[in-house]
RODO-2510 file (C-alpha; in nm, 4 decimals, decimal comma):
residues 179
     n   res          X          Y          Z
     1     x    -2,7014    -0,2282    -0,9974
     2     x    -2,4603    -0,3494    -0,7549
     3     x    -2,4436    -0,7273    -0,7449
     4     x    -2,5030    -0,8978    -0,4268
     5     x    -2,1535    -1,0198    -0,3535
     6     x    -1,9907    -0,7152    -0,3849
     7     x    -2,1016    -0,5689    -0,0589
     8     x    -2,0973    -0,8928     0,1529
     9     x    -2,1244    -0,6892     0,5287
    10     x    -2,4196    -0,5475     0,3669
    11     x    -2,6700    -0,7544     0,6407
    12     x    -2,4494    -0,5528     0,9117
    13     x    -2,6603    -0,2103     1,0444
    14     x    -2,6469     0,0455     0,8433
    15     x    -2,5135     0,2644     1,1995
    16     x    -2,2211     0,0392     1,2370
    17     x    -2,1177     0,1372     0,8776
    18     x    -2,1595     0,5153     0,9343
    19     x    -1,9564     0,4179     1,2754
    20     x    -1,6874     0,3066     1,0396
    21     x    -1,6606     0,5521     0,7410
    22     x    -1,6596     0,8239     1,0521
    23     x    -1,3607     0,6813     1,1929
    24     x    -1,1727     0,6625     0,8530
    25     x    -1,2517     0,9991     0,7656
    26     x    -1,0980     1,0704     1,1406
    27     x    -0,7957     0,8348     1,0423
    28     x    -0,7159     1,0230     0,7238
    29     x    -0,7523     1,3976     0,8584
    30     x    -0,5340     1,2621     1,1719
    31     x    -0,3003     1,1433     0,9122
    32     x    -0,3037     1,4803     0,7749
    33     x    -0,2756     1,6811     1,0741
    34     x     0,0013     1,4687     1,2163
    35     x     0,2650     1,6544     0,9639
    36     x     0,1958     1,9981     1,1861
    37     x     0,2035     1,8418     1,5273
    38     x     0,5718     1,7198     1,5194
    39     x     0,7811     1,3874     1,5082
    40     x     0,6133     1,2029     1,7883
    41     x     0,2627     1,2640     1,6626
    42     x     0,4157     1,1451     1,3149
    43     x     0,5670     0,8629     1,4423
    44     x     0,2024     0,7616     1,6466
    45     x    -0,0170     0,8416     1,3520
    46     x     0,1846     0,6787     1,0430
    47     x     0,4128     0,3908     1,1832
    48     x     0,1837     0,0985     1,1308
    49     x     0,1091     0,2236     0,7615
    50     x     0,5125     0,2869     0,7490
    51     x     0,5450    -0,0998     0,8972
    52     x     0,3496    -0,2179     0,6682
    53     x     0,4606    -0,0406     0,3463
    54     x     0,8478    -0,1008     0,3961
    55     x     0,7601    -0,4990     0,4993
    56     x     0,6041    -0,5047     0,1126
    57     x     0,8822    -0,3399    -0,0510
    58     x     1,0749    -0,5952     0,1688
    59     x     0,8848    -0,8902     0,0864
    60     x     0,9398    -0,8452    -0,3220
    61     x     1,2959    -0,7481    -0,2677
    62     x     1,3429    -1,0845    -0,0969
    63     x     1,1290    -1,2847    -0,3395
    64     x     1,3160    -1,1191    -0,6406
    65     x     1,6491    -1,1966    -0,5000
    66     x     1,7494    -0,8522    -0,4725
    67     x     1,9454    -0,9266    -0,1606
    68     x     1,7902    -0,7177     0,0844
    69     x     2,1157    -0,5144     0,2953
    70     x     1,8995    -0,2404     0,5306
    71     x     1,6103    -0,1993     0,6728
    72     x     1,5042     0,0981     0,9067
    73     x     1,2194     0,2522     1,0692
    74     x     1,3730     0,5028     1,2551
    75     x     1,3312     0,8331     1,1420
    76     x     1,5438     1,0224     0,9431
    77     x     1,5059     1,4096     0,8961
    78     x     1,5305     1,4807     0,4662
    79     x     1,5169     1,8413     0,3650
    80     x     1,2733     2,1147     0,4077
    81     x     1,1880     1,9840     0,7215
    82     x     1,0483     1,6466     0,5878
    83     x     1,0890     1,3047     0,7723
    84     x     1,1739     0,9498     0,6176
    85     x     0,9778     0,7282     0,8651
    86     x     1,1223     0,3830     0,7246
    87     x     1,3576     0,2807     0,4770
    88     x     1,4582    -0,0808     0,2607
    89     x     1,7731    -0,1012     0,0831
    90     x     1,8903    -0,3223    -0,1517
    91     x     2,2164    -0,4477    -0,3241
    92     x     2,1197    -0,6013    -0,6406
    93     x     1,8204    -0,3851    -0,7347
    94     x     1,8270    -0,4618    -1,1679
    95     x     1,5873    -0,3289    -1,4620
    96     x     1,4037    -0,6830    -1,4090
    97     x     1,3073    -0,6650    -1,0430
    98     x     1,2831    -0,2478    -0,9819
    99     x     0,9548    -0,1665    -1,1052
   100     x     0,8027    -0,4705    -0,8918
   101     x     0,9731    -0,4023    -0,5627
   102     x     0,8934    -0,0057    -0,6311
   103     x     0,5554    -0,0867    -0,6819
   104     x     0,4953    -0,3390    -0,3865
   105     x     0,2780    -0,1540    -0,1636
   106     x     0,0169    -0,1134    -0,4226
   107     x     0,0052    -0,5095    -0,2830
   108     x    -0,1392    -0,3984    -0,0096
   109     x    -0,4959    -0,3204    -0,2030
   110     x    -0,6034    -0,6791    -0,2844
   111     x    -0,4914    -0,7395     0,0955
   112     x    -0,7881    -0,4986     0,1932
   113     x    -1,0066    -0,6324    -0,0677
   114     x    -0,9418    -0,9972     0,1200
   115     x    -1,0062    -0,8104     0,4442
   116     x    -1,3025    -0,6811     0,3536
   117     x    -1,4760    -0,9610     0,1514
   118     x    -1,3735    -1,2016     0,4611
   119     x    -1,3175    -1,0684     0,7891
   120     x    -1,6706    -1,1634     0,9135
   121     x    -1,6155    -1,4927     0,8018
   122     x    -1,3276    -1,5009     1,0605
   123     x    -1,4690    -1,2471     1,3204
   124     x    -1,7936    -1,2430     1,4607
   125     x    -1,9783    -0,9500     1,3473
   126     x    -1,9983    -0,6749     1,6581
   127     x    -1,9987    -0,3148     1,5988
   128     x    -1,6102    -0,3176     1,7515
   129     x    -1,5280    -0,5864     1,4911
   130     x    -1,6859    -0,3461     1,2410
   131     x    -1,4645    -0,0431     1,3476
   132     x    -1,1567    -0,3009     1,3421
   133     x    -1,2432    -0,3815     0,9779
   134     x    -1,2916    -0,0221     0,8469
   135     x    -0,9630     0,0742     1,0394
   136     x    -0,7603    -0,1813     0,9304
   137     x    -0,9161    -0,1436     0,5381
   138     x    -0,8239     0,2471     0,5563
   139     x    -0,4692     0,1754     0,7402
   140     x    -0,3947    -0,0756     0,3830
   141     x    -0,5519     0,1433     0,1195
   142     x    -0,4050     0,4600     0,2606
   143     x    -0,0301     0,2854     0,2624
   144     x    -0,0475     0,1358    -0,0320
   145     x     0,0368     0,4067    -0,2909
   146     x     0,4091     0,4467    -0,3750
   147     x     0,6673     0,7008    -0,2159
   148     x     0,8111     0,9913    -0,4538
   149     x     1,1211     0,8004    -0,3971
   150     x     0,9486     0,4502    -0,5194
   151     x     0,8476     0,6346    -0,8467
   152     x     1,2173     0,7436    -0,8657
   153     x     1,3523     0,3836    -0,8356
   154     x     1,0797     0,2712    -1,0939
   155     x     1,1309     0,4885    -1,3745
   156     x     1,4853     0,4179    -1,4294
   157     x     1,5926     0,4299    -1,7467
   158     x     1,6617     0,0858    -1,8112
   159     x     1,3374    -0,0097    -1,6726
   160     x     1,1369     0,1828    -1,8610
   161     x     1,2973     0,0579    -2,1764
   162     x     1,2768    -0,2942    -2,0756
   163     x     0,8999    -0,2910    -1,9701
   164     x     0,8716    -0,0611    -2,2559
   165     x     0,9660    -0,3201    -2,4947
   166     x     0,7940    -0,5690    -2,3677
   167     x     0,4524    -0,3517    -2,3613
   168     x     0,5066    -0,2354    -2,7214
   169     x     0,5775    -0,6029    -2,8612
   170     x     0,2930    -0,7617    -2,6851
   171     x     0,0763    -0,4825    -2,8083
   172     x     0,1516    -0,5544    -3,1264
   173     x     0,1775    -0,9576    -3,1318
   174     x    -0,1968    -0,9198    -2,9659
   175     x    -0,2443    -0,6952    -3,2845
   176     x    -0,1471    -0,9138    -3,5291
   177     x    -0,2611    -1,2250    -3,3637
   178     x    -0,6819    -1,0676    -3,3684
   179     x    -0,6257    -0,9811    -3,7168
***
């Protein structure tokens, strides 16, 4: 059984909901498409998710002192006739503060979650209100996963022996602290 708060725009007609998962599936397969269609289309279809995504890596980078030096949302053409639609760089990127700033977008997820637990506490509820909601939840969730290159930056070495060690002794001080 689903408790009650969990689906608080529940009261809202059922049509307004099918409204909204309709135009999320037609976010995501325009999303897809775009790729085919060329840079423009690319650039229309993915630069607020881009905005947003880059703006989180940003925002940890910042708060983690890793001294921010570029940041770019022109495109860039990579290999095999890939685009980079935005980029952050940073000078003092450490085994401390990559895995967070890596992993930032994933930020974006509780971000919905606030969106969609609130946003008719903010916005009166209208079927275009409705559609807003549903686009702006999909725009988040579908940003928020981390690049190929993000995973590269994450799993450095150093990192991964760092949060490694940390992991494995907590692990094992829980252990021995239940017993």
């Amino acid at each position: 059984m689903i408790p009650a708060d969990f689906l608080p725009n529940a009261a809202l007609p059922a049509w307004w909901h099918g409204c909204g998962i309709l135009l999320a599936l037609a976010m995501l397969a325009a999303h897809r498409t775009a790729r085919a269609s060329g840079i423009v289309a690319v650039c229309l279809v993915r630069l607020p998710g881009v905005v947003l995504h880059e703006l989180a890596h940003l925002a940890v980078g910042t708060l983690l002192r890793a001294g921010p030096s570029g940041f770019s949302l022109v495109p860039r053409r990579r290999g095999g006739g890939r685009w980079a639609l935005g980029s952050v760089s940073f000078r003092r990127v450490t085994a401390v503060n990559a895995v967070p700033i890596a992993l930032a977008p994933l930020g974006l997820v509780p971000l919905a979650w606030l969106l969609w637990r609130h946003w008719f506490a903010w916005l009166p509820a209208t079927l275009a209100n409705t559609l807003l909601l549903y686009a702006a939840v999909c725009l988040l969730v579908g940003n928020a996963l981390p690049s190929r290159q993000d995973l590269r930056v994450a799993a450095n070495w150093r990192s991964l022996l760092l949060y490694g060690s940390v992991g494995g002794g907590t692990c094992y001080a829980w252990r021995f602290w239940l017993s």
